[in-house]
N, C-alpha and C positions, 0 to 999 in steps of 0.2 A: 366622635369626640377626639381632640388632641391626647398625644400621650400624656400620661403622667403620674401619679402615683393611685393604689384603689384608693376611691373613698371611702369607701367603709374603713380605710385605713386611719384616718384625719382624726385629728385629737377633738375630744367633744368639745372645747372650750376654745377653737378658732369662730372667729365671725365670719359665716357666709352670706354673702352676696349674690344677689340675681339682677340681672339686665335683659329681658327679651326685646326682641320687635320680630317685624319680617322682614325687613331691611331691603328693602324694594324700591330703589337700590338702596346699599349700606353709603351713608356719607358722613361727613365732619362734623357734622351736630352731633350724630350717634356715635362715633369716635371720641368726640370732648366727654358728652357724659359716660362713656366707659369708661374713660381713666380717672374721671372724678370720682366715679362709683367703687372700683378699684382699691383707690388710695383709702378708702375708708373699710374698708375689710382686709381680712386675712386672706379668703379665696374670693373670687369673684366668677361665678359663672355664666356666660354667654351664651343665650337661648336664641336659636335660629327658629320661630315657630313659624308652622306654613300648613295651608290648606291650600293645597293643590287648586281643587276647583274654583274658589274663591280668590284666593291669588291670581287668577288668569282673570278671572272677571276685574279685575279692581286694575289692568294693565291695557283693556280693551279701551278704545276710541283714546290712547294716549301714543306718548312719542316715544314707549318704552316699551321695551319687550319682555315677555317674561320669562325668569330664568329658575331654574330650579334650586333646590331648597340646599341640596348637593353646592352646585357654585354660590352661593351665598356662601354659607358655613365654609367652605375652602377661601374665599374672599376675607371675610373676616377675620380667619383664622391668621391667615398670610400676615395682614394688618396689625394685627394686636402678637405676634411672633414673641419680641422681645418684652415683654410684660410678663413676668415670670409666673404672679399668681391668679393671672385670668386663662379660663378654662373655656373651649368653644364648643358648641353640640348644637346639633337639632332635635326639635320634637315638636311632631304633630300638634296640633289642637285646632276644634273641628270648629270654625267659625259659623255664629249663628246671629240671627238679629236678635232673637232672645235669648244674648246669651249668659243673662243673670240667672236664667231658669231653664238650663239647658242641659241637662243628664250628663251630657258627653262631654259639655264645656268640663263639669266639676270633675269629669273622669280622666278626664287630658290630665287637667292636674297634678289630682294626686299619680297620677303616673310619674307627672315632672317630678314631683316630689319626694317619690321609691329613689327615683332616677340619681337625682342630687345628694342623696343619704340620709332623707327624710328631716335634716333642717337646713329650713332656711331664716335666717336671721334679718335680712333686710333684703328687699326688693326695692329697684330702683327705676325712675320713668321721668320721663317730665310733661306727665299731663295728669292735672288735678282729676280730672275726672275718671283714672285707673282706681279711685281709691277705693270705690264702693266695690269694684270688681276683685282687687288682690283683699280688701275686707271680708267677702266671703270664700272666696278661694283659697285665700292664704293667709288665716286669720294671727297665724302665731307670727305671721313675718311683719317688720316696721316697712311702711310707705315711704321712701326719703325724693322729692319731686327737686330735679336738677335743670337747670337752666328754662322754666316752661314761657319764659315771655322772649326766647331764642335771642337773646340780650349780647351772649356770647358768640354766637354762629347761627345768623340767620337764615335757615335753609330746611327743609321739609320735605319726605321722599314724595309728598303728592305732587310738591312741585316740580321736581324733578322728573316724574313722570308725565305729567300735563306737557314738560318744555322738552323733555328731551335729556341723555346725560352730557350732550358736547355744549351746551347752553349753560351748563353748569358744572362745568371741568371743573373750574378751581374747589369747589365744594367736593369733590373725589377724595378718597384715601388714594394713595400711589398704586394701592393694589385694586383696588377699583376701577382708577385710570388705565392699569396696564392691561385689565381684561376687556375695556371698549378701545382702546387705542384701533383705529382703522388697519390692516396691513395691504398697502397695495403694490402689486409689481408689474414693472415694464417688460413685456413678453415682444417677441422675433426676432428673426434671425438674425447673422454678427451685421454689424454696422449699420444700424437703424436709429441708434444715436438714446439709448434705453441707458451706461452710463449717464450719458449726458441729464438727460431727465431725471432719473434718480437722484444725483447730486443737485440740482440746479432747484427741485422744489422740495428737497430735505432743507436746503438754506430759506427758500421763501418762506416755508411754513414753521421753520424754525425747530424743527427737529432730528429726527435720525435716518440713516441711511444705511442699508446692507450691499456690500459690492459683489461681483457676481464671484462667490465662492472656485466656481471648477477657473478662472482664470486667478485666483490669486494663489490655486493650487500646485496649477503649473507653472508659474513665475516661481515658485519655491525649487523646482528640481528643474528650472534651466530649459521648458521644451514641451513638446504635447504631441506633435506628429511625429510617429515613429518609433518613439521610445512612451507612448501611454501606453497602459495595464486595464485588463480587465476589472481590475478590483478597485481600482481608481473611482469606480462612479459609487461603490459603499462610502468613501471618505468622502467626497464632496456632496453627498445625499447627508450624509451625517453634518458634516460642517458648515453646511449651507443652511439646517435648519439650527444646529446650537446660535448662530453667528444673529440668526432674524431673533430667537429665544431671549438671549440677552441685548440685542438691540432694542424689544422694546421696551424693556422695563423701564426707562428714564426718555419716552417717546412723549411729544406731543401733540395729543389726538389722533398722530396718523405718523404712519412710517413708512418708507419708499425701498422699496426692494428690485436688486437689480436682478431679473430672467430670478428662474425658479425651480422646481424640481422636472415637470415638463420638458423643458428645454436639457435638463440633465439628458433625460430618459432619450430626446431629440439624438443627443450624440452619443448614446450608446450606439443606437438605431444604426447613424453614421457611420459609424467608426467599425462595428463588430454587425450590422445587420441580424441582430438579434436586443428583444426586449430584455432591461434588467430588471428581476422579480423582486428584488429588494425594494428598489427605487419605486416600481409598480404601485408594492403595497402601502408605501409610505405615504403615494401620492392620494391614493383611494381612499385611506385614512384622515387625508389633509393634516397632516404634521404641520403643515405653515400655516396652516391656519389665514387664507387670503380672504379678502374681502372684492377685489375688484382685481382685473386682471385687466391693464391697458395694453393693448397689441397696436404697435409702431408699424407700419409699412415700409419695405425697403424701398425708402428715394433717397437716402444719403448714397455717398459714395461710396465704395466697398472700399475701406480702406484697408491697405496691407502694412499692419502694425509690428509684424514678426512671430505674430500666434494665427493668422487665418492666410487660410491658399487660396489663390488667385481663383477668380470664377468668372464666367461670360454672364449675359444677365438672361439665357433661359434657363441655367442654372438653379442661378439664383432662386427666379421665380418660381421653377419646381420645387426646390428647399423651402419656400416660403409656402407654398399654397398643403404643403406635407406637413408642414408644423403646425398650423393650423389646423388640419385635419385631425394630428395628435392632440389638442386640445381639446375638441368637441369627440374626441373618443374616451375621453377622462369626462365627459361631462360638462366640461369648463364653460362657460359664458364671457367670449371674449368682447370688449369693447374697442372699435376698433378704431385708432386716428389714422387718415386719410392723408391729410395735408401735407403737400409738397414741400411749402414754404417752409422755412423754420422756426421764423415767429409766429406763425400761425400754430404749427404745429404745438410749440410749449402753449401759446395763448390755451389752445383748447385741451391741454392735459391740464390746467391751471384750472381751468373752468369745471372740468371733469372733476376734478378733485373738490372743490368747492362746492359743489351740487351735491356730490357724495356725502359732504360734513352737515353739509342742509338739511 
């Protein structure tokens, strides 16, 4: 549960409020009727309930995946932030088809019940037929049914499950959006034109774009060969993933990331011939959190922009067929574009990306 004062503390003569689902996913229907629910009480408590096993069955043969009971209640919680008197938690309760006459149903409960401070005042849903259920489960609490002919926000987490949640973006809370928002980044070596693509389908698809951090790092102090530090790769491991962090919060569906922590580790490798354990761990952990990883082939020209040194192209192709190799030593699953041409080439990260959303 969120912070906030005991309750046992609470004056007996506030109105509380109950709101459960399992919110599978949480979206704007359940949103409106929380704050309707809300404005009508003193406290309003936000029940995350979940049965694990039952929850997975009810995400099976759909376009949704199931998430634990944990990220919900951290979802919603994120969501409802600025609502001062709603309160968020999870609890158990053992889902059953009998579950009017279910031992464990009634014992869930009154657990919720201990939980919340042993009253609840009003319970709030919007489907007529919770009555007979919160009737004998929570007989001392008022039934109050919000929006049940979805008059207000027509949208249903079954459907969203049946279609998918990118089928139904706009029905998202923000916080919602920002934990399916896709992250993908353009992986190899300098001059393969991973810029370029980053930027050029953050504009087609109309949302955000992370630039490759360790070069905006050394544009800051004037230089890179010569005068870099070994401790340079904690700050660009660091700042390259705040920079994707708050990039996506305000993402739509998907966000383009230029090169990655990999490619960090790439030029330590370079540079000092030894791995950095920091970056390592970071990467094993997936801090960035990637969803697809597009690996560019070097056919553009090696351009010499004033941050890369000249190279021959067996080089090159050593450097490239090594980074690669560091990828698939992380595990990583590269996807790889081929194409010479360059309209072809964006054609099919265009394409890639769009089969991805599919």
């Amino acid at each position: 549960m969120n912070y906030g004062v005991e309750i046992s503390s609470y004056k007996k003569d506030l109105a509380i409020g109950m709101y459960s689902g399992k919110f599978l996913p949480f979206h704007k229907g359940h949103l409106n009727c929380i704050l309707q629910s809300a404005s009508m009480v003193d406290v309003l408590f936000v029940v995350v309930g979940y049965d694990d096993e039952w929850d997975k069955l009810l995400c099976e043969g759909t376009e949704f995946e199931w998430i634990s009971s944990r990220v919900r209640e951290r979802l919603v919680t994120k969501a409802l932030k600025n609502i001062p008197n709603i309160r968020v938690l999870s609890h158990y309760e053992r889902r059953s088809e009998d579950y009017m006459n279910d031992p464990m149903v009634k014992e869930a409960n009154d657990e919720l019940l201990e939980k919340l401070g042993g009253k609840i005042d009003y319970v709030f849903s919007s489907e007529l037929e919770y009555e007979e259920y919160f009737n004998k489960y929570l007989p001392n609490s008022k039934h109050i049914i919000l929006d049940s002919e979805r008059s207000v926000i027509d949208i249903s987490a079954t459907k969203i499950r049946k279609d998918g949640v990118h089928k139904h973006w706009d029905m998202l809370p923000r916080s919602v959006q920002e934990h399916y928002t896709k992250r993908m980044a353009f992986c190899g070596i300098e001059s393969t034109g991973k810029s370029f693509m980053t930027k050029n389908l953050a504009a087609l698809f109309n949302t955000n774009f992370v630039e490759e951090y360790g070069r905006t790092y050394y544009d800051e102090i004037n230089g890179c060969f010569d005068i870099d530090a070994v401790e340079d790769f904690y700050e660009i491991a660091a700042g390259h993933t705040h920079l994707i962090n708050q990039a996506v919060k305000d993402s739509n569906q998907v966000m383009f990331i230029d090169t990655d922590l990999i490619y960090t580790q790439f030029f330590r490798v370079n540079g000092y011939g030894t791995m950095c354990p920091v970056v390592a761990s970071m990467i094993w952990e997936g801090v960035e959190k990637i969803d697809l990883y597009i690996y560019l082939e070097p056919h553009n020209e090696h351009e010499l922009d004033g941050s890369r040194l000249p190279i021959d192209d067996e080089k090159r192709n050593k450097k490239n067929d090594f980074l690669k190799r560091l990828y698939r030593s992380y595990g990583v699953e590269l996807v790889i574009v081929d194409e010479k041409d360059k309209a072809k080439r964006l054609e099919k990260c265009i394409d890639l990306v769009k089969n991805y959303l599919n």
